[in-house]
Backbone as CSV, one residue per row, in Angstrom:
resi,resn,N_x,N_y,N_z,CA_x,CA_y,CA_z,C_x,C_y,C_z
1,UNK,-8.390,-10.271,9.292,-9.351,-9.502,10.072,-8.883,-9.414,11.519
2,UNK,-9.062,-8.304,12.313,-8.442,-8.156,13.326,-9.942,-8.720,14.243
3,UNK,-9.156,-9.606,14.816,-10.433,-10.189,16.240,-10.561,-9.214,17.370
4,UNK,-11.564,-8.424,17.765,-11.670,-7.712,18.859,-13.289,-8.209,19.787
5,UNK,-12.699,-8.966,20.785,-13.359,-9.475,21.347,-14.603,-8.263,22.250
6,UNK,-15.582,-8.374,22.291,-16.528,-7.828,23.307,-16.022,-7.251,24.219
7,UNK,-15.318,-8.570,25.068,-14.645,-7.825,26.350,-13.792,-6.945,26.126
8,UNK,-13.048,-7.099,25.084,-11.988,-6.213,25.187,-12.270,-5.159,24.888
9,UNK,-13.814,-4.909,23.888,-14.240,-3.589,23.513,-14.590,-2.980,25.073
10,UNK,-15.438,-3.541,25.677,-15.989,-2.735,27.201,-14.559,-2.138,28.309
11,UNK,-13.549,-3.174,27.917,-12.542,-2.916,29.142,-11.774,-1.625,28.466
12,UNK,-11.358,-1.449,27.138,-10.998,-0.186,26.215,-11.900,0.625,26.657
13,UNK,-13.163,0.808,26.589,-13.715,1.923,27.108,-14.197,2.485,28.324
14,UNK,-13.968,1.160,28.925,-13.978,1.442,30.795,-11.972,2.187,30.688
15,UNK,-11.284,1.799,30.431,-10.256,2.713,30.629,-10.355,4.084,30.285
16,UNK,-11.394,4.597,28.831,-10.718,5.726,28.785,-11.932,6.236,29.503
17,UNK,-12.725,5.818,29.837,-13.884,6.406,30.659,-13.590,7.392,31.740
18,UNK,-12.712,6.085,32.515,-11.994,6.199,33.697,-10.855,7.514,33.806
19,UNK,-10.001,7.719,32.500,-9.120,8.411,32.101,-10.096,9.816,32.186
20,UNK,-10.702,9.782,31.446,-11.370,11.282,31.132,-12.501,12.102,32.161
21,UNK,-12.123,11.155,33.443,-13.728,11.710,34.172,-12.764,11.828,35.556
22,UNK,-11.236,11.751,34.961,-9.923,11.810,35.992,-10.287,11.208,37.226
23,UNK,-10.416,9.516,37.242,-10.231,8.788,38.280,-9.116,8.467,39.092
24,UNK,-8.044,9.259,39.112,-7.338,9.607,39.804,-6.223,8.444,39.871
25,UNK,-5.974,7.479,40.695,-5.300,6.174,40.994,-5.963,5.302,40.046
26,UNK,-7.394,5.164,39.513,-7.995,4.338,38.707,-7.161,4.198,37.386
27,UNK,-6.690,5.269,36.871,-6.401,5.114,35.509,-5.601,4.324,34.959
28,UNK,-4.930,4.163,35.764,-3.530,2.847,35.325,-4.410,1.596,35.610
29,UNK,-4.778,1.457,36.532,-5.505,0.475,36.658,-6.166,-0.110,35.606
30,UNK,-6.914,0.806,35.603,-7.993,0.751,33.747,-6.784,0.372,32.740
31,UNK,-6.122,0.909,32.664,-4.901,0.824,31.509,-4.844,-0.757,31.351
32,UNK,-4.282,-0.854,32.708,-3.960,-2.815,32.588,-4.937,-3.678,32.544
33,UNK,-6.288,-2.927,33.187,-7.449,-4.109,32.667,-7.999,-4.229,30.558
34,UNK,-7.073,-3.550,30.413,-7.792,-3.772,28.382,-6.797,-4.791,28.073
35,UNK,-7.808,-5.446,27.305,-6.740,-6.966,26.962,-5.576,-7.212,26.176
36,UNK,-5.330,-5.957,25.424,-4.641,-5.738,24.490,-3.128,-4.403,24.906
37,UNK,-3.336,-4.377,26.641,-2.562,-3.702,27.254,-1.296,-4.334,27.256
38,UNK,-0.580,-3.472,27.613,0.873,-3.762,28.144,0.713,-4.523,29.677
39,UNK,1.790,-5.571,29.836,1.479,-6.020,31.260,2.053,-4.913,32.126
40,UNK,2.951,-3.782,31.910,2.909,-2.702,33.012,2.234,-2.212,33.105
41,UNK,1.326,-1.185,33.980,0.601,-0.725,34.152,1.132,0.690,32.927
42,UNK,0.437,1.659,32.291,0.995,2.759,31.681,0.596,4.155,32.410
43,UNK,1.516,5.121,32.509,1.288,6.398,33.340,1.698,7.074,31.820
44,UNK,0.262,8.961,31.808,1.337,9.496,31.043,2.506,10.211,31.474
45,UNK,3.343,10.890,30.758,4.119,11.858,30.835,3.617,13.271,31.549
46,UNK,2.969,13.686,31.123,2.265,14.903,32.148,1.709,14.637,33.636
47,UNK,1.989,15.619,34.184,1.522,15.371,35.471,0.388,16.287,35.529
48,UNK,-0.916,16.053,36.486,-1.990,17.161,36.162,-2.020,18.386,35.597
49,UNK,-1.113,19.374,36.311,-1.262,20.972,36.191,-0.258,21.081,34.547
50,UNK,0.354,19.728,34.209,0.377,20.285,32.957,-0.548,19.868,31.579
51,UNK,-1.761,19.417,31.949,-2.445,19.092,30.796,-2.910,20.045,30.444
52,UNK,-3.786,20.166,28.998,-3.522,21.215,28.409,-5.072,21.343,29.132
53,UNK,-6.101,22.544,29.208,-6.913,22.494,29.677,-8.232,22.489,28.503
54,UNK,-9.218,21.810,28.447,-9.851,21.598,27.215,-11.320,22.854,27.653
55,UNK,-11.288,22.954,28.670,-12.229,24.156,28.939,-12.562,25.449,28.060
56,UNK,-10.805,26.046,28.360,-10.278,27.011,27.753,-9.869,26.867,26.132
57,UNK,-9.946,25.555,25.694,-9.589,25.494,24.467,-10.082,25.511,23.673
58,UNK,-11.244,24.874,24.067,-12.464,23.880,23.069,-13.724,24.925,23.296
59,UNK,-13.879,25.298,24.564,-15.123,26.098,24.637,-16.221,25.019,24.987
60,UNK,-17.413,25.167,24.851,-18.333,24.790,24.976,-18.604,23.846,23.630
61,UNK,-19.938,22.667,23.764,-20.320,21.975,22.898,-21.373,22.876,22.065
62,UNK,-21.794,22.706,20.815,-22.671,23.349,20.299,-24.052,22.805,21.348
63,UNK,-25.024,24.566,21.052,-25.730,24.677,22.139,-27.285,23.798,21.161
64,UNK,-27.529,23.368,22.534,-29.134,22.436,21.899,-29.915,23.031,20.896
65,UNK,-30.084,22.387,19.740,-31.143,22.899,18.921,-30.406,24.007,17.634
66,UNK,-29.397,24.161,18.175,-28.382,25.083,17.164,-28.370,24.262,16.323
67,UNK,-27.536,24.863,14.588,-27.630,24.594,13.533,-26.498,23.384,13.494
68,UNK,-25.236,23.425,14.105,-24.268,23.037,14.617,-24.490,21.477,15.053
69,UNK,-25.598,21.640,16.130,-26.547,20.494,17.077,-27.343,19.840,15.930
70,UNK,-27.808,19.976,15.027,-28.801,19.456,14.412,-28.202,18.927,13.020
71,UNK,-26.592,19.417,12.925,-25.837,18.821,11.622,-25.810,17.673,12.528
72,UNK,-24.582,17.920,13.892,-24.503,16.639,14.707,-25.236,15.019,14.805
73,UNK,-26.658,15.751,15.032,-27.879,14.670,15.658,-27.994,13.766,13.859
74,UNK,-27.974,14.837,12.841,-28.206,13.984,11.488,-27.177,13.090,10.987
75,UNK,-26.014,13.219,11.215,-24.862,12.510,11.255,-25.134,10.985,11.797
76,UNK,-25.202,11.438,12.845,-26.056,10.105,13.892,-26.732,9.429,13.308
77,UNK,-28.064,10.067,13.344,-28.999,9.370,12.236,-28.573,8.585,10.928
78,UNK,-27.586,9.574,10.294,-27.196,9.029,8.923,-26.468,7.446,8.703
79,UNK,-25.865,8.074,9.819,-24.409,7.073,9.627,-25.005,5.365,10.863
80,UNK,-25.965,5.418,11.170,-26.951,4.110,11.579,-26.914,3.550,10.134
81,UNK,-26.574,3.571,8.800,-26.674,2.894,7.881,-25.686,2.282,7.789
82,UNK,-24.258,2.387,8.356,-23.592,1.795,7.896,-23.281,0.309,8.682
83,UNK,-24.177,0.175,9.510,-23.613,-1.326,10.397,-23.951,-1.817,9.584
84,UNK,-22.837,-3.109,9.956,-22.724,-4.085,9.076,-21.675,-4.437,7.723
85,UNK,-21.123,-2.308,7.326,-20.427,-2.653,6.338,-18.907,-2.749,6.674
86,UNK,-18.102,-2.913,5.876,-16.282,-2.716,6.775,-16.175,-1.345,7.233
87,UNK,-16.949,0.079,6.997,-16.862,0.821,7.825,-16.927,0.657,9.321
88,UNK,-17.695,0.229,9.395,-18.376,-0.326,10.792,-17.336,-1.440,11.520
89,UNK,-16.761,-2.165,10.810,-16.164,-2.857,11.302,-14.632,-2.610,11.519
90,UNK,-14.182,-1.253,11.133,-13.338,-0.531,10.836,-13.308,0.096,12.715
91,UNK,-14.854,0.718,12.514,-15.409,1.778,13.747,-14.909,0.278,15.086
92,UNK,-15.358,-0.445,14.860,-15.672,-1.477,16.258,-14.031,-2.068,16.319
93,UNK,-12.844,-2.189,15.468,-11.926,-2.454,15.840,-10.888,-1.226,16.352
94,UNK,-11.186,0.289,15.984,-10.879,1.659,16.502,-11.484,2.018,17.820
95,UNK,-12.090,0.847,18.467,-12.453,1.144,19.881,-11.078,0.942,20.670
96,UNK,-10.216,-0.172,20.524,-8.866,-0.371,20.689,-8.405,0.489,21.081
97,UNK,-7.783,1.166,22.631,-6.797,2.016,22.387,-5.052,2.141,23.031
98,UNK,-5.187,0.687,23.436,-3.619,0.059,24.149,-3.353,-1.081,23.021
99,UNK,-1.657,-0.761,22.787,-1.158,-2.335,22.369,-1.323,-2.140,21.045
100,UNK,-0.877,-3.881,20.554,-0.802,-4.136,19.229,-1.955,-3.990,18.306
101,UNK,-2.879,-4.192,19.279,-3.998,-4.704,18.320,-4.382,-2.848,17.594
102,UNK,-4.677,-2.018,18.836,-4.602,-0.567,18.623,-3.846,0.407,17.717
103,UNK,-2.862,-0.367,17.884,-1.529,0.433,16.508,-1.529,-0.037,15.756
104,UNK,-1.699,-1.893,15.236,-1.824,-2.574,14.092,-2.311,-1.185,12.800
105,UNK,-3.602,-0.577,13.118,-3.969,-0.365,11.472,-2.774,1.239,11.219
106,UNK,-2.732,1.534,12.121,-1.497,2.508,12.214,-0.146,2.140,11.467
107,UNK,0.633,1.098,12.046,1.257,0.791,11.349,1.408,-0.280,9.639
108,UNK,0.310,0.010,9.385,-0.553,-0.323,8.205,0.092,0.685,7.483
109,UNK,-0.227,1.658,8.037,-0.354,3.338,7.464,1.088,4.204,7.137
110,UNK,1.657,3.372,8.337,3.066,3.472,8.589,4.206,3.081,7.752
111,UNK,3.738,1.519,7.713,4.541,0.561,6.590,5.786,-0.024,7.545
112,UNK,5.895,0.385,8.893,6.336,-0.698,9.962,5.815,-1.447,10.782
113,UNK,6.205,-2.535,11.511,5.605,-3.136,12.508,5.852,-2.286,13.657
114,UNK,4.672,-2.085,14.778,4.749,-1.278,15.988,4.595,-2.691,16.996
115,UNK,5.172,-2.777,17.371,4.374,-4.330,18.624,6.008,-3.997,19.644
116,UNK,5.442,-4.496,20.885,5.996,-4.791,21.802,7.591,-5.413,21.809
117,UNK,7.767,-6.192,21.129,8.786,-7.055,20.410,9.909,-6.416,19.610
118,UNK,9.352,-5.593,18.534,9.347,-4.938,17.276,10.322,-3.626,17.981
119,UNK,9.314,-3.039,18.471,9.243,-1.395,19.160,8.719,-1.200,20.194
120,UNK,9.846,-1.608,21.451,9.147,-1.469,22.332,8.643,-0.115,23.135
121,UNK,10.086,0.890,22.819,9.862,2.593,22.946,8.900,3.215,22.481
122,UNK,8.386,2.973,21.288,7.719,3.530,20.296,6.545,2.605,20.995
123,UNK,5.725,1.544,21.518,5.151,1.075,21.544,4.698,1.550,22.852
124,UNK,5.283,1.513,24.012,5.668,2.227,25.026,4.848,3.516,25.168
125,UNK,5.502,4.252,24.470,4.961,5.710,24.251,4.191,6.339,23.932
126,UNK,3.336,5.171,22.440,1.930,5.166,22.485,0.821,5.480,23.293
127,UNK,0.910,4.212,24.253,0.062,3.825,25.286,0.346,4.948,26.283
128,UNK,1.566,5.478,26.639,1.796,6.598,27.667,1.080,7.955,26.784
129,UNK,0.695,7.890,25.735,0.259,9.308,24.975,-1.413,8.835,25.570
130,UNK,-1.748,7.790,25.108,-3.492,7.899,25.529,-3.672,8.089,26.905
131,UNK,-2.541,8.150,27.861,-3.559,8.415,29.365,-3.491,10.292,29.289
132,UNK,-2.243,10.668,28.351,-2.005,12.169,28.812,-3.345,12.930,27.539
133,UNK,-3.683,12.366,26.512,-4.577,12.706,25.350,-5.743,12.914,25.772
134,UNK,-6.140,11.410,26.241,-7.290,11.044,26.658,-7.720,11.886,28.357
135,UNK,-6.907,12.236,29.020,-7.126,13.135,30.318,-7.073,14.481,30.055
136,UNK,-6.548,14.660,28.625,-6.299,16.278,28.192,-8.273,16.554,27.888
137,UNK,-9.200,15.560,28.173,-10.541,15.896,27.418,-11.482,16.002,28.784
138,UNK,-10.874,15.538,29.793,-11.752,15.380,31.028,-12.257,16.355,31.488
139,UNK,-11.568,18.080,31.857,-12.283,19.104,32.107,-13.716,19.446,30.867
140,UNK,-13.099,19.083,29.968,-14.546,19.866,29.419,-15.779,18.869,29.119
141,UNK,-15.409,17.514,29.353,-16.385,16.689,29.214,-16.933,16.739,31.196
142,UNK,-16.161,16.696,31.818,-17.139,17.054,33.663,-17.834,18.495,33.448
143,UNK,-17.208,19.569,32.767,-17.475,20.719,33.038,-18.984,20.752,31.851
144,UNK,-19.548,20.150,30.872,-20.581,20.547,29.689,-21.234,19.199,29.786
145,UNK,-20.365,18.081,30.473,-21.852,16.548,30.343,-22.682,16.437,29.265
146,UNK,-22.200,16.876,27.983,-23.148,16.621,26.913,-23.259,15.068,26.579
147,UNK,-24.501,15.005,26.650,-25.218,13.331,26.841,-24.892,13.021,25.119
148,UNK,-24.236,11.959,25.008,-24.060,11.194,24.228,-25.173,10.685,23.345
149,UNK,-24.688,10.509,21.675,-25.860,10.460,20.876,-26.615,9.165,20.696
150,UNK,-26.235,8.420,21.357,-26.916,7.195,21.343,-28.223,7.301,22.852
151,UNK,-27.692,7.896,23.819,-28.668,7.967,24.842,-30.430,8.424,24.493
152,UNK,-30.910,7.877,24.539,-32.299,8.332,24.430,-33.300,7.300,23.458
153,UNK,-32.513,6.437,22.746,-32.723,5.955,21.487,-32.057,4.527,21.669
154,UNK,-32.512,3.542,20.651,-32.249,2.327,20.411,-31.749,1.746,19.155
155,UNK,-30.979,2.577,18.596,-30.182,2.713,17.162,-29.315,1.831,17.480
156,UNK,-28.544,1.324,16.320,-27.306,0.564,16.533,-26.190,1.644,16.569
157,UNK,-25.230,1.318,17.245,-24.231,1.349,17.953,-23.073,0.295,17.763
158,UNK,-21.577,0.510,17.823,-21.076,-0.576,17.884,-20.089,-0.929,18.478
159,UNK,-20.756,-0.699,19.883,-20.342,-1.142,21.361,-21.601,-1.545,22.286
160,UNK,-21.187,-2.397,22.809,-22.373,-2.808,23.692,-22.992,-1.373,24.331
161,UNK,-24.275,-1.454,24.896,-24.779,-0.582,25.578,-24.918,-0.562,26.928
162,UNK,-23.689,0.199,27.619,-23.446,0.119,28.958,-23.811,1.115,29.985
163,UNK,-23.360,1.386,31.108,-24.018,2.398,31.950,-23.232,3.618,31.523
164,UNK,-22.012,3.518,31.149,-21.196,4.553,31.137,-21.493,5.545,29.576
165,UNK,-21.789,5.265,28.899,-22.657,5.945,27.937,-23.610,6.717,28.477
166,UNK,-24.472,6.851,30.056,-25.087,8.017,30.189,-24.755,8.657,31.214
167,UNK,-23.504,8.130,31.479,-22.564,9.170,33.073,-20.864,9.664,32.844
168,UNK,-20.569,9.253,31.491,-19.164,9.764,30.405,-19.992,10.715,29.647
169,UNK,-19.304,11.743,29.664,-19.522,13.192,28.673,-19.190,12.528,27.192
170,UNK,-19.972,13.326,26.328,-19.565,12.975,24.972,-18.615,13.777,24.395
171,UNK,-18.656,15.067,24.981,-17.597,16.197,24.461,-16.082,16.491,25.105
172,UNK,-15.026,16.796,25.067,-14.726,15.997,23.433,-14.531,14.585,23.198
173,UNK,-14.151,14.307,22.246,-13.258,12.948,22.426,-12.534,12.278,22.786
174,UNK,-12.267,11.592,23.866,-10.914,11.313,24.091,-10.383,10.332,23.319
175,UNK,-10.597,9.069,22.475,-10.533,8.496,21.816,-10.344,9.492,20.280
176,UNK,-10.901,10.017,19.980,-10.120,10.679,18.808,-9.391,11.730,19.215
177,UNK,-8.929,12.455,20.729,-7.452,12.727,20.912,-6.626,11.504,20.977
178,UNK,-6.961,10.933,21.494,-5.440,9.780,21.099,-5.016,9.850,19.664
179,UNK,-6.466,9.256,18.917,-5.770,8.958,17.773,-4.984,9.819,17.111
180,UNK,-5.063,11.221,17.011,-4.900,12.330,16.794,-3.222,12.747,16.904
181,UNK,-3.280,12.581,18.157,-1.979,12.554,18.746,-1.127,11.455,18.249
182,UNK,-1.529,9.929,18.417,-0.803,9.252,17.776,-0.111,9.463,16.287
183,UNK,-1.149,10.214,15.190,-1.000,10.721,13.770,-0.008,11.989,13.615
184,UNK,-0.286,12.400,14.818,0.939,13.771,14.659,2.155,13.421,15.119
185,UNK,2.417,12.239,16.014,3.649,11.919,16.385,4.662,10.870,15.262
186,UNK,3.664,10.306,15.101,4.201,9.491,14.006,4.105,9.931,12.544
187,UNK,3.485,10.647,12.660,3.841,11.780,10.772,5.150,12.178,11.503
188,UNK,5.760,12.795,12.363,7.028,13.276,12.814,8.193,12.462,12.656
189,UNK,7.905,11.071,12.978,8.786,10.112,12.991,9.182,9.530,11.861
190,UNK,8.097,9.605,10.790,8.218,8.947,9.639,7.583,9.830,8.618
191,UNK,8.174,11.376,8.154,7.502,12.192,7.679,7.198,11.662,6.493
192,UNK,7.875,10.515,5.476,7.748,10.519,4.200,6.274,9.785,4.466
193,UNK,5.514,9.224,5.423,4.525,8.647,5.379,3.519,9.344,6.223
194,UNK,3.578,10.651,6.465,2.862,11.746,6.793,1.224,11.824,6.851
195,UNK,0.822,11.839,5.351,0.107,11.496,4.737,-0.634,10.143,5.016
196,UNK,-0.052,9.371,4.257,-1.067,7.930,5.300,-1.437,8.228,6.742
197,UNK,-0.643,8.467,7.410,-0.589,7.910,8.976,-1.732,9.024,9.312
198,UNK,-1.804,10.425,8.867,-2.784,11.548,9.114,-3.894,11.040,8.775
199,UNK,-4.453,10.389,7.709,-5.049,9.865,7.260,-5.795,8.927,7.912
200,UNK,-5.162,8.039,8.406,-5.885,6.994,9.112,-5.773,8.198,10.779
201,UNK,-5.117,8.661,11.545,-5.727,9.012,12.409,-6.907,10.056,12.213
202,UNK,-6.852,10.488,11.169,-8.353,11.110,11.181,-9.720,10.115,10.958
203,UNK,-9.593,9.034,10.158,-10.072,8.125,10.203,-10.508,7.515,11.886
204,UNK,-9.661,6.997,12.342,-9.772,6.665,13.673,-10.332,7.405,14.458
205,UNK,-10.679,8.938,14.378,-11.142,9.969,14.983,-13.399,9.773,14.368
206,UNK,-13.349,9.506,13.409,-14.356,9.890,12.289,-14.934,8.481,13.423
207,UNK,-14.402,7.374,13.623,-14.724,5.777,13.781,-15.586,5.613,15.220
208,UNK,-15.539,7.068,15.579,-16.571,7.483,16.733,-17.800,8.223,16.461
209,UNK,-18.313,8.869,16.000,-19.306,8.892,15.628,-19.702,8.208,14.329
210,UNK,-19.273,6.841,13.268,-19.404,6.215,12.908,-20.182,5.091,13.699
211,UNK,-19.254,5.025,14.643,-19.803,4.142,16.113,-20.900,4.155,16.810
212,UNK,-21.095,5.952,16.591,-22.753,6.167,17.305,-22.433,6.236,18.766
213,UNK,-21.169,6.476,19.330,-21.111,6.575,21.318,-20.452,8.629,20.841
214,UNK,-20.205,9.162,19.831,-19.974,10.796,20.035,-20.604,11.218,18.541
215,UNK,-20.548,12.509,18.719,-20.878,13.632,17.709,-19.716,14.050,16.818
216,UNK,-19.638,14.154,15.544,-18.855,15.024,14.874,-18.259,16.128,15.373
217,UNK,-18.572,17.343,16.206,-17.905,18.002,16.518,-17.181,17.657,18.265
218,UNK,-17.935,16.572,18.802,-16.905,15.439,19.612,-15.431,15.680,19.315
219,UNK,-15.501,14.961,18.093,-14.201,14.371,17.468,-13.293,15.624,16.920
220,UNK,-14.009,16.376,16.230,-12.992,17.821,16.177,-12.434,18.379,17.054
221,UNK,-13.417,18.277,18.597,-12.897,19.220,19.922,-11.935,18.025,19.751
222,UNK,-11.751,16.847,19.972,-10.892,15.635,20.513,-9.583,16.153,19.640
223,UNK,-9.270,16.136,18.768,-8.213,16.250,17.703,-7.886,17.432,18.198
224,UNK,-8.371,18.564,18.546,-7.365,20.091,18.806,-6.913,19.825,20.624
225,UNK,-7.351,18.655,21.464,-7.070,18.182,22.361,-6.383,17.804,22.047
226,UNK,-5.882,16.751,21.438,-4.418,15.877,20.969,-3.705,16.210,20.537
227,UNK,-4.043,17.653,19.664,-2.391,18.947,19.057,-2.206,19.294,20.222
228,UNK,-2.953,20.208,20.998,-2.384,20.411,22.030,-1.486,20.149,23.497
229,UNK,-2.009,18.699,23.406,-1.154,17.465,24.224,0.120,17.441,24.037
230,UNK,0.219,16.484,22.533,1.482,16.489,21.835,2.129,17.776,21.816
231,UNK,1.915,19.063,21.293,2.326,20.432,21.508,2.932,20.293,22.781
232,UNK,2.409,20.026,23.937,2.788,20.308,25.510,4.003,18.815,25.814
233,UNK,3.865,18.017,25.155,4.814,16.943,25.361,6.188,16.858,25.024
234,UNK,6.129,17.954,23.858,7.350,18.249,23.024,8.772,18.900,24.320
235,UNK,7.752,19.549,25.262,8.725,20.254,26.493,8.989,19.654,27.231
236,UNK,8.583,17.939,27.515,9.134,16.900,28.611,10.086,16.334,28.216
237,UNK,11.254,16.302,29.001,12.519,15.705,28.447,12.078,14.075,28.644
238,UNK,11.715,12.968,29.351,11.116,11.889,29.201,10.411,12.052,27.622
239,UNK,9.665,12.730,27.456,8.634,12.365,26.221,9.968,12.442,24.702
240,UNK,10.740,13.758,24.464,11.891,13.947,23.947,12.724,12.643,23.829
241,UNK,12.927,12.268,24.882,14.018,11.106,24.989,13.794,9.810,24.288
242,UNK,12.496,9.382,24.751,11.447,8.162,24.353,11.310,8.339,22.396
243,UNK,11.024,9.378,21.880,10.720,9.962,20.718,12.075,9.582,20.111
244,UNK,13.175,10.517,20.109,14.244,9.817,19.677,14.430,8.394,19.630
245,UNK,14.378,7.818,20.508,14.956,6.370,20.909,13.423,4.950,19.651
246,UNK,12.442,5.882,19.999,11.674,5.219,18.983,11.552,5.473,17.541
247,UNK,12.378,6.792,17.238,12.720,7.170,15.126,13.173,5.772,15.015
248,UNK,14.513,5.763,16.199,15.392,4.671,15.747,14.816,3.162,15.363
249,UNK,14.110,2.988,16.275,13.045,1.808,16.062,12.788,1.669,15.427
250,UNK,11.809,2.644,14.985,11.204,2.088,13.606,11.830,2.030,12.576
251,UNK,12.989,3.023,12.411,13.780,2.970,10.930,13.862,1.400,10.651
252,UNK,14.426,0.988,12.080,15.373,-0.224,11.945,13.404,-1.954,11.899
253,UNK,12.809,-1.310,12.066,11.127,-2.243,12.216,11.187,-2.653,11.116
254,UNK,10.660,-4.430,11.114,10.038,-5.160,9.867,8.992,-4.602,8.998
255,UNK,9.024,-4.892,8.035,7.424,-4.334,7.321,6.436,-4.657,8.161
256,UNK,5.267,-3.865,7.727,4.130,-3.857,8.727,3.722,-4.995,7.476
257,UNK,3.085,-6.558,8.402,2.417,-7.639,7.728,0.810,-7.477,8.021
258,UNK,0.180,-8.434,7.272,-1.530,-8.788,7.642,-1.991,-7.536,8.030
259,UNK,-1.834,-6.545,6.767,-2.825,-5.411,6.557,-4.232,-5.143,6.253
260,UNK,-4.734,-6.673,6.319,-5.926,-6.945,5.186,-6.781,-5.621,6.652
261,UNK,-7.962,-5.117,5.742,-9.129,-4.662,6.481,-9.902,-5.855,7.113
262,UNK,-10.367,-4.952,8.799,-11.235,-6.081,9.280,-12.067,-6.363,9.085
């Protein structure tokens, strides 16, 4: 079972908080405060004017009271049944989004070890994909502030209940662009395992409104945020370079061990 401590759940989501509401100098910062970070601080690869813009991409959140809005809100509702089961505990260790502990079920999926040690390029590059993923969601979550589905209500949730749940946009995801992105880079790297690895990052995407902190169509805007990222990363010779240098990695990576579910 993967141990994910409290703190480390709040400091994971004070980073991407921070990431997506573009705190500017904060974000690295945030990066190195999650416990499961790299001791460098992580920058992404993009520099502002090239993120992809989620305004123009994503559009707007479905509008209040729409048919769209009211699949959303039942989802919510629905899926309050599952605390308690390994879904849930699935959802509360996919809060993770630096480091080993974060790629562990990935490379589950993978069938290599990803860790620091292991892969450090590939490990590396990860963590440099969630500041550029996770900032690819910030215009349209400042620009639509759609209040998050836990606000208003006293449902379970499975993250503590903090301030930033009613001053972080829910739309899109930035947490299921990472994951997203992570699944498309690494189906690339390891196409014969395509399949799994898509798999669980859609999973990892789903593990937010499982969670009860976004909406189903959250997580869809989040995922066409993270094609589009990755899409835009493919043209940085840094991101290119790193990519190569981590195939190699992993070809050459131990089996991925202690797969059990958490």
């Amino acid at each position: 079972m993967i141990d994910i401590s409290a703190t480390a759940r709040r400091r994971a989501l004070l980073a991407l908080a921070l990431i997506a509401t573009g705190a500017g100098g904060a974000l690295s910062a945030a990066a190195q405060m999650v416990g499961s970070a790299p001791t460098s601080r992580p920058t992404g690869y993009l520099s502002a004017n090239q993120i992809p813009d989620s305004v123009s991409i994503v559009g707007p959140p479905p509008a209040t009271g729409s048919l769209a809005d009211q699949a959303d809100r039942e989802a919510y509702d629905r899926t309050r049944a599952l605390d308690g089961t390994p879904r849930w505990r699935q959802a509360k260790a996919d809060v993770e989004l630096f480091g080993p502990i974060a790629h562990r079920s990935f490379a589950c999926a993978i069938g290599r070890t990803i860790t620091p040690a292991a892969t450090p390029t590939l490990s590396r590059l990860l963590d440099r994909v969630v500041i550029d993923a996770g900032t690819s969601t910030a215009a349209a979550k400042e620009r639509y502030s759609r209040v998050r589905p836990a606000v208003g209500n006293d449902k379970p949730i499975c993250v503590a209940r903090e301030a930033w749940l009613k001053t972080n946009g829910s739309f899109p995801s930035g947490h299921a662009a990472a994951g997203w992105a992570w699944g498309l880079i690494l189906a690339e790297l390891a196409p014969e395992r395509a399949s799994a690895v898509t798999l669980r990052a859609r999973e990892f995407g789903d593990s937010r409104f499982i969670c009860g902190v976004h909406f189903p169509t959250d997580v869809e805007a989040g995922r066409i945020m993270g094609a589009a990222t990755v899409a835009r990363l493919h043209a940085e010779p840094a991101f290119a370079s790193d990519l190569a240098a981590a195939k190699a990695e992993l070809a050459g990576a131990p089996a991925a061990t202690d797969c059990a579910a958490p």
